[in-house]
C-alpha positions in Angstrom: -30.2 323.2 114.9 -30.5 320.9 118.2 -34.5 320.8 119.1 -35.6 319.8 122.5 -38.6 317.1 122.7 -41.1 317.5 124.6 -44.8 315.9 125.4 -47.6 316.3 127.6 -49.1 313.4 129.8 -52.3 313.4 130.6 -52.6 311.2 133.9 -56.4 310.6 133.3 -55.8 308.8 129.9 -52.5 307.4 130.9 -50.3 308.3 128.0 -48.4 310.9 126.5 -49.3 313.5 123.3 -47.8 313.7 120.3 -43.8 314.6 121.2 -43.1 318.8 119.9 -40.0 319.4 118.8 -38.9 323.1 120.2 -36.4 325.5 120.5 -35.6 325.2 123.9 -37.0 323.8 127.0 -37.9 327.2 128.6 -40.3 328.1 125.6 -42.2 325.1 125.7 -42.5 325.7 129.6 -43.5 329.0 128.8 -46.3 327.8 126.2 -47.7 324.7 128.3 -48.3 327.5 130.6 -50.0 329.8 128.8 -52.6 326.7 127.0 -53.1 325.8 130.8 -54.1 329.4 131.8 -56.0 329.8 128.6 -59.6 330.0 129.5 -62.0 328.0 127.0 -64.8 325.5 127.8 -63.2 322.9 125.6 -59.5 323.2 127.2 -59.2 320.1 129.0 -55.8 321.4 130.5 -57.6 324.4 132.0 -60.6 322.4 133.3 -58.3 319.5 134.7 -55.0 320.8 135.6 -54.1 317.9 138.0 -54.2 315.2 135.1 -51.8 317.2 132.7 -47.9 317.7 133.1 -45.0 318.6 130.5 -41.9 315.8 130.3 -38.7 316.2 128.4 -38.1 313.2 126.4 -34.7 314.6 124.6 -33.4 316.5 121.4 -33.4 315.7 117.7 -30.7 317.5 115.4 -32.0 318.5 112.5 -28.6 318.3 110.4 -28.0 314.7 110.8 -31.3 313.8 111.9 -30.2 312.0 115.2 -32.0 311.7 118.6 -30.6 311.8 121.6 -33.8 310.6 123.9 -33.3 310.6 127.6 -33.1 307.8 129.7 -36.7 308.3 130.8 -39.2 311.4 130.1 -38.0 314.5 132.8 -40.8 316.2 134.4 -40.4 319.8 133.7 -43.8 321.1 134.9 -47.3 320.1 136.8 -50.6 322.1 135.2 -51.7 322.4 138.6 -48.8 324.2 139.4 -48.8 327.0 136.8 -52.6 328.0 136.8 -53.0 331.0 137.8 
């Protein structure tokens, strides 16, 4: 199966998470979004939305074990600009 790769930057740090490995793109949109709108006292992403955003970085095939990373991360989507 092909996996997309994806990671979230956290501007305020200055570096990326730990790279996911999902089934598509869309999902992974999907569940950023939904930790963003999440409401918890300890949820960084919900209590700083302008620091965090979601980057492809590529896919990984999980038959021959091969990445095929992007020239440079892709920005897919902004915290800001999914709260609700």
């Amino acid at each position: 199966m092909l996996l997309q790769i994806v990671a979230v930057r956290d501007s305020a740090v200055g570096a990326f998470g730990q790279p996911q490995y999902v089934v598509s793109v869309g999902g992974a949109t999907r569940g950023f979004s939904d930790e963003v709108n999440r409401k918890d006292e300890r949820n960084a992403m919900n209590a700083h939305p302008e620091d965090f955003e979601l980057y492809h970085l590529g896919s990984y095939d999980d038959q021959t074990a091969g990445f095929d990373l992007l020239p440079s991360p892709v920005l897919v989507v902004r915290a800001k600009d999914v709260l609700k």
